[in-house]
C-alpha positions, -999 to +999 in steps of 0.1 A: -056-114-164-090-112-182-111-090-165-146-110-162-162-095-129-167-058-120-165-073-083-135-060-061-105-083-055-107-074-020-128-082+014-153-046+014-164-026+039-200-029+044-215+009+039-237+019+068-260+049+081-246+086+083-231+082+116-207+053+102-198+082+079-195+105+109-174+080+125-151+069+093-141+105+092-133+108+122-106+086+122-085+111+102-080+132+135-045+112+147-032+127+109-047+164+109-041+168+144-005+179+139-015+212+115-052+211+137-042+252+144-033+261+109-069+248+095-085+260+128-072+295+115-084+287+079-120+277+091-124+309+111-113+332+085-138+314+061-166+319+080-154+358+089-156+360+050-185+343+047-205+367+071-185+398+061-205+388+030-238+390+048-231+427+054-242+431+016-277+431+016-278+456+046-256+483+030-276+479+001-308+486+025-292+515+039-285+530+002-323+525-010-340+539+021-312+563+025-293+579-002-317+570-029-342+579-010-332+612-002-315+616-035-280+621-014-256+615-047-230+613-022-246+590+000-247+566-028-209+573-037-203+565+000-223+533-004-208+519-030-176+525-018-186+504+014-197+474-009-164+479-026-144+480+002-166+447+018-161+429-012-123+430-012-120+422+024-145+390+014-117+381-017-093+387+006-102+363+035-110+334+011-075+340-006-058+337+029-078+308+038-065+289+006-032+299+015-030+282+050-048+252+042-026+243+006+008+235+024-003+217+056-029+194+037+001+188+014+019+173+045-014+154+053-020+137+023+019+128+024+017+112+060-007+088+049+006+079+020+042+073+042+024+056+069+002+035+043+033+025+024+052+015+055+022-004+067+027-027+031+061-031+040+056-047+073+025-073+062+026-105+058+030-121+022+004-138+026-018-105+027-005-096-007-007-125-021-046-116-014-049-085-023-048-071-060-020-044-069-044-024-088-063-022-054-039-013-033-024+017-056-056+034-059-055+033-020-024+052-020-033+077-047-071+083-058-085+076-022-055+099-007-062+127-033-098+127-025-093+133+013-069+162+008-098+175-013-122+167+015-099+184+041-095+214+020-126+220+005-162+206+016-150+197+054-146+238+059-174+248+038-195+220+055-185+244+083-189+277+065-223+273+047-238+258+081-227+291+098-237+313+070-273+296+068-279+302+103-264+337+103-282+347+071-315+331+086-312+350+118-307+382+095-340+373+076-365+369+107-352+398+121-356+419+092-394+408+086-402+376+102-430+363+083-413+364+050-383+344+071-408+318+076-420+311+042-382+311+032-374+281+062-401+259+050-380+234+026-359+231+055-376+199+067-381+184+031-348+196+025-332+177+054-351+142+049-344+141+010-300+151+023-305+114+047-317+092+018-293+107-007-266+103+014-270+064+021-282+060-016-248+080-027-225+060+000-230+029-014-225+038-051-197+055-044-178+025-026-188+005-056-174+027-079-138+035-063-135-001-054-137-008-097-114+017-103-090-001-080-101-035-104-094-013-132-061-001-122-054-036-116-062-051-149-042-020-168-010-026-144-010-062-153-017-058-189+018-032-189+039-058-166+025-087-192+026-069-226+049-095-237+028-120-230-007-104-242+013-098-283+027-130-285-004-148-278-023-125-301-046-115-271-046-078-276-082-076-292-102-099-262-084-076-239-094-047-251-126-063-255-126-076-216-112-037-205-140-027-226-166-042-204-151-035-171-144+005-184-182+001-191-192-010-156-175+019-142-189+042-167-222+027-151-218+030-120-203+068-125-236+073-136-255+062-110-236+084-090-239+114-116-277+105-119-282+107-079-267+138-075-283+158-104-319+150-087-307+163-048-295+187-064-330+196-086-342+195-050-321+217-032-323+241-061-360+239-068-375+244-035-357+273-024-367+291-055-400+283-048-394+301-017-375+329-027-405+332-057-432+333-027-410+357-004-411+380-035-448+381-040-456+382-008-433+409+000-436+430-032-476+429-015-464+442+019-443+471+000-470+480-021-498+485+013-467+507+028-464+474+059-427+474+046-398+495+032-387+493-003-347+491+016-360+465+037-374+444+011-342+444-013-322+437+017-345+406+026-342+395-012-303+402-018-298+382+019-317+355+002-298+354-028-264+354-009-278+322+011-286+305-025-254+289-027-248+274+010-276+256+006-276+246-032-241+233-025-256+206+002-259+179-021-224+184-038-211+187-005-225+158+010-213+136-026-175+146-019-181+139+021-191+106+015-166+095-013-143+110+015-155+084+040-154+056+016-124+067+007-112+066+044-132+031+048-107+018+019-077+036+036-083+019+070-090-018+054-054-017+048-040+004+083-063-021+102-048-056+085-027-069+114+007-067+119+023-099+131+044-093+161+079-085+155+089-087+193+103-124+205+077-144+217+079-162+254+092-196+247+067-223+260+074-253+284+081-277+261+104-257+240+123-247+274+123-283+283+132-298+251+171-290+255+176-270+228+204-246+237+201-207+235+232-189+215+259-187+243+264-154+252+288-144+287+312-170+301+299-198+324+306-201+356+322-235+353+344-256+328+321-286+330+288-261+323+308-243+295+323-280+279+285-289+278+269-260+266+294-254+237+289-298+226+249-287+226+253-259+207+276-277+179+249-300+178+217-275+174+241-248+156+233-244+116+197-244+103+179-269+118+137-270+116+119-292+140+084-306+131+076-276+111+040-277+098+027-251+077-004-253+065-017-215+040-042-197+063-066-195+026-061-234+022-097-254+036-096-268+065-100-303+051-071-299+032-036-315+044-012-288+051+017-281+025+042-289+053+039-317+079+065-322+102+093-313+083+126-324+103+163-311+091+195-300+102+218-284+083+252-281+101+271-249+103+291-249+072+276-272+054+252-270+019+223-288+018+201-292-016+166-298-013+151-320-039+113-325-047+085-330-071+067-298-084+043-291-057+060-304-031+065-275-007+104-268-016+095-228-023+071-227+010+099-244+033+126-217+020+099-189+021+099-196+061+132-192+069+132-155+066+098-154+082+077-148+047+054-170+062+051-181+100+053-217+105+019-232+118+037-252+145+068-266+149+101-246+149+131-228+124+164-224+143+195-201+132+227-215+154+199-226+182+181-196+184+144-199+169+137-176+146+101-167+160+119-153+189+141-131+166+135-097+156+125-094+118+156-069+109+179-091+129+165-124+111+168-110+081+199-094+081+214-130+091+195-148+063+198-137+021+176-157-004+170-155-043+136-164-052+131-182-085+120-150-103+142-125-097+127-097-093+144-061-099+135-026-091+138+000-114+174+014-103+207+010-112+225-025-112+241-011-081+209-002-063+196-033-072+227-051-063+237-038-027+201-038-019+211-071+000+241-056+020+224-053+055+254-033+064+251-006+039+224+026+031+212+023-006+196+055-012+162+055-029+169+058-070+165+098-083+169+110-047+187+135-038+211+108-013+212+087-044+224+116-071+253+126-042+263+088-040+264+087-078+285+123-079+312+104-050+316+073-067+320+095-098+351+111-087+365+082-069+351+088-033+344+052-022+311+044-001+316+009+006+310-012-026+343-001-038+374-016-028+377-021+009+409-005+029+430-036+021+430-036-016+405-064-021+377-063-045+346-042-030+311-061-025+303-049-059+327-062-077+331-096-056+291-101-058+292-096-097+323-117-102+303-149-084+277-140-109+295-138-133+276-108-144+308-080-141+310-088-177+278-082-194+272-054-161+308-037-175+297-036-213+262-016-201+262+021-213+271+032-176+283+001-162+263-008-127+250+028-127+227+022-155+188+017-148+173-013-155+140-006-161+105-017-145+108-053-137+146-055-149+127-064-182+157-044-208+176-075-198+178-111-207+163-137-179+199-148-173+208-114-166+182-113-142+188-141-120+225-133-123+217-100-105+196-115-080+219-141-069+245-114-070+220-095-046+221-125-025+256-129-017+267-099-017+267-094+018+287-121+029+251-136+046+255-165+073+229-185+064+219-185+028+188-199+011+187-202-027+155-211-047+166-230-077+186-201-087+204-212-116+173-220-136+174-196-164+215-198-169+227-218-203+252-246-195+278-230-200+272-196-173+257-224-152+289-241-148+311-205-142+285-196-118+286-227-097+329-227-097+324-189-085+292-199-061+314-227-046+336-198-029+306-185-014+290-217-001+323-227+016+321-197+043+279-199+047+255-224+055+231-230+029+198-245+017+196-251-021+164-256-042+174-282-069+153-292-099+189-303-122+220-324-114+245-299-117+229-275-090+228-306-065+265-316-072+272-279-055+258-295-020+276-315+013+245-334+014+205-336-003+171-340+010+140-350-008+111-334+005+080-358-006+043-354+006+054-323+028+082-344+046+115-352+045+121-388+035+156-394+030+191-372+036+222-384+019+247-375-006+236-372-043+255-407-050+240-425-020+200-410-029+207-419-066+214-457-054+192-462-027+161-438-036+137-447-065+119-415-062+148-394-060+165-412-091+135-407-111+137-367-103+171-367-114+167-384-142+142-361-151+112-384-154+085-366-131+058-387-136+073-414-121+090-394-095+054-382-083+046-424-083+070-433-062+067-408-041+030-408-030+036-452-030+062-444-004+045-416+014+013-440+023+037-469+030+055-445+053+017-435+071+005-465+073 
């Protein structure tokens, strides 16, 4: 958790020219399209206002050479009514413009947050199990905030000043041309100092939102392991280590700070000079009678009005390229691929290899249907075939964490899986619900491969509890049902959830309660295998009181006590427990498995088991040694005839890992 590199956790996207900038932005259209008319609308009326203001200077022409002129006092009444009535129409016009862009940029920035978090949903563990947390939130927040900004503010005015400039430079030359051209001549300095500020600015600017995302990283771990950080002591070397990173990004906010104060020295200096030059030249011109007093003021106000388009280039530029790094860091995550979710054609082999399909329709004869129904008693259950994974980080020298793991489980029937730390037993249990994707070989639910299986199908057969249990901050019941694939948990502090809360309040049942024939609901029945209705009935609102972040107001037991809850409380068909009794004292450990064995009689399961008392729940155990399995038995038979897998259960691991690797290269050799 010590922060020692400014580095980002994650692959970057190498910064290139101004057309990659071009281009990165352009990959926004698919989202702004939908409200493309409202900021259409918006644009125009900016640059209406934007010229209206350009009417200025030559009312103000009019009122010199005219009314002042003549000494008309009611000319100059009429005049400064016009520039009255031409500024309100300008305030007016910007006002509107804010209006219609605010609500649809809104919607924007809230598509791509949706479509961004729904894109983490459907990847791979294995791409967040590369990616930082810290990066990934700033993705979805600081990156999204600064392309609604980008939309709403320097992508119109981009449009805006452009128009004005050109507008207000047309006005100037045809005014008095030669003082239009001492006014254009920083144009060409101007526009080669913009191009190497802009690459200069791209590439601090990546570096400095992908720190912040490091920095949001090291803070949300620091929160999450408080615990951790005091009873160590730690807290002054990590405030010492988030002192160091802080300081790189102060760093690097300066580069950026210091880069844009010089373009913008630039952009400010030289047309001054000009403006400066325009006035002495013209003030010349007035003074041999070549040009009107009228036409002079209205050259120099038109210049003034222009001061700000092109002062606000550089600033501009700065928030259009933090908006296409911010896009850049948007798109590394839209762009991860998605593995497919539709079944994949099944090869020769596996059509030749006689593993039955689930039977579905009646055959057209007895001797077909007698066969296909002895096959599929035979392949039914959880059964994986040579399954070899191997992590797609790990070198390719390395041996893969799985190879050629063979095991049936027969419908029904309990199996625990018993193993050395390291041994794959997580990884193997981590591919049945497709967390990973098996390298080669196969995973079969009841003969159907699971590679061929839609995701929400797969997983709505399959429940697991992980070793940690991890919990959401929500209500026991959110947390809870949150494994019923039959029923809609609303989101905590919705709206759906507060009218869920207000029915089960007066009595309305919504499926957890008690079903139509009286017997306990899934709630209830879920907690009693717990055996957490107890400690869940003595909470201040029972299971509608939050938990917190991480589940962390309660005890470790508690924890894992929900989470297996969570696992059975949808009455799964196939169920795969990772040493989930791990954190229960004997005594809970011993109600949980009496309840548990209820469960286990009506599923088929697979069991991670470090202890005796969690294998005794199993039909049958298999050790998994050197990323096979070696042996399948009963815990009496493997206790007799097994060396390795008496030393594991007689909790000497040394030896277990001994005998194991002896008997793995017998086994090779």
């Amino acid at each position: 958790m010590t922060p020692n590199s400014a580095e980002p956790a994650t692959p970057d996207t190498p910064v290139k020219g101004e057309s990659s900038a071009v281009r990165s932005l352009l990959r926004l259209w698919p989202y702004v399209r939908p409200v493309r008319a409202r900021l259409s609308t918006a644009a125009f009326v900016a640059v209406l206002a934007s010229c209206i203001g350009l009417v200025i200077p030559l009312i103000l022409k009019w009122i010199v050479d005219g009314p002042v002129a003549h000494r008309d006092t009611g000319g100059v009444w009429l005049g400064g009514a016009l520039l009255l009535g031409v500024g309100l129409a300008e305030a007016a016009l910007f006002g509107l413009r804010r209006w219609l862009v605010a609500r649809p940029l809104a919607g924007v920035e809230a598509s791509m947050r949706g479509a961004l978090y729904e894109r983490l949903q459907r990847l791979p563990v294995s791409f967040h199990d590369r990616w930082a947390s810290g990066q990934l939130l700033s993705r979805a927040t600081t990156d999204l905030q600064l392309l609604r900004l980008f939309l709403a503010f320097p992508l119109t005015f981009l449009l805006v000043n452009g128009t004005t400039i050109l507008v207000g430079c047309a006005i100037l030359l045809a005014q008095q041309w030669t003082l239009g051209l001492v006014l254009l001549l920083p144009v060409i300095p101007l526009v080669l100092v913009c191009s190497v500020f802009e690459a200069r600015y791209a590439l601090v600017a990546r570096t400095a939102q992908d720190q912040l995302g490091d920095l949001t990283t090291v803070i949300e771990e620091a929160v999450l392991g408080v615990r951790i950080i005091k009873g160590f002591g730690r807290n002054r070397s990590q405030a010492r280590a988030f002192r160091a990173l802080s300081g790189r990004v102060l760093e690097t906010e300066l580069r950026k700070a210091r880069l844009l104060a010089g373009i913008w020295a630039l952009i400010m200096t030289l047309p001054e000079l000009a403006i400066g030059a325009a006035l002495v030249l013209g003030t010349v011109q007035v003074a041999d009678g070549e040009l009107s007093a009228g036409t002079l003021v209205a050259f120099l106000s038109t210049a003034l009005a222009l001061r700000w388009p092109v002062e606000s280039i550089g600033f501009l530029l700065a928030m259009s390229n933090e908006a296409a790094t911010a896009t850049d860091r948007f798109f590394d995550v839209m762009d991860e691929p998605v593995p497919p979710d539709t079944p994949r054609p099944k090869s020769v082999a596996e059509r030749d290899s006689g593993v039955a399909e689930p039977v579905s329709g009646v055959t057209e004869d007895g001797a077909r249907a007698a066969e296909d129904g002895a096959r599929a008693a035979d392949t039914g259950g959880l059964r994986f075939e040579g399954v070899v994974f191997r992590y797609p980080d790990a070198p390719a020298t390395a041996p893969p964490t799985l190879d050629g793991v063979d095991l049936h489980i027969r419908p029904g029937e309990t199996m625990a899986l018993v193993g050395a730390t390291g041994s794959g037993k997580t990884t193997l249990t981590a591919l049945v619900p497709r967390l990973h994707e098996v390298t080669a070989g196969r995973i079969l639910l009841d003969g159907a491969d699971t590679a061929t299986l839609p995701r929400a199908e797969l997983r709505a057969r399959v429940a697991v509890a992980f070793e940690e249990p991890t919990l959401f901050s929500a209500s026991v019941r959110e947390n809870v049902l949150m494994g019923h694939a039959g029923l809609h948990v609303a989101p905590p502090g919705s709206e759906e959830s507060t009218e869920a809360e207000a029915r089960a309040e007066a009595g309305v049942d919504d499926g957890a309660g008690a079903g139509d024939d009286g017997e306990p609901g899934a709630l209830e029945r879920a907690l009693r295998v717990a055996q957490a209705a107890e400690f869940v009935a003595a909470l201040p609102q029972g299971a509608r009181t939050q938990v917190g972040e991480q589940g962390l107001s309660l005890s470790g037991g508690q924890r894992q006590r929900l989470a297996l809850a969570r696992a059975v409380v949808g009455r799964p068909r196939f169920l795969v427990l990772d040493d989930p009794l791990s954190a229960l004292d004997v005594h809970t450990e011993a109600a949980v498995e009496s309840a548990l064995r209820e469960v286990l009689a009506g599923t088929t399961a697979l069991i991670v088991a470090h202890r005796p008392s969690t294998v005794m729940l199993a039909d049958r155990v298999a050790l998994l040694s050197g990323g096979r399995v070696t042996a399948v038995g009963t815990h009496h038979e493997l206790l007799h005839t097994h060396a390795e897998y008496a030393a594991l259960m007689s909790g000497e691991p040394e030896a277990a890992r001994e005998q194991g690797a002896y008997e793995t290269e017998g086994s090779r050799s």
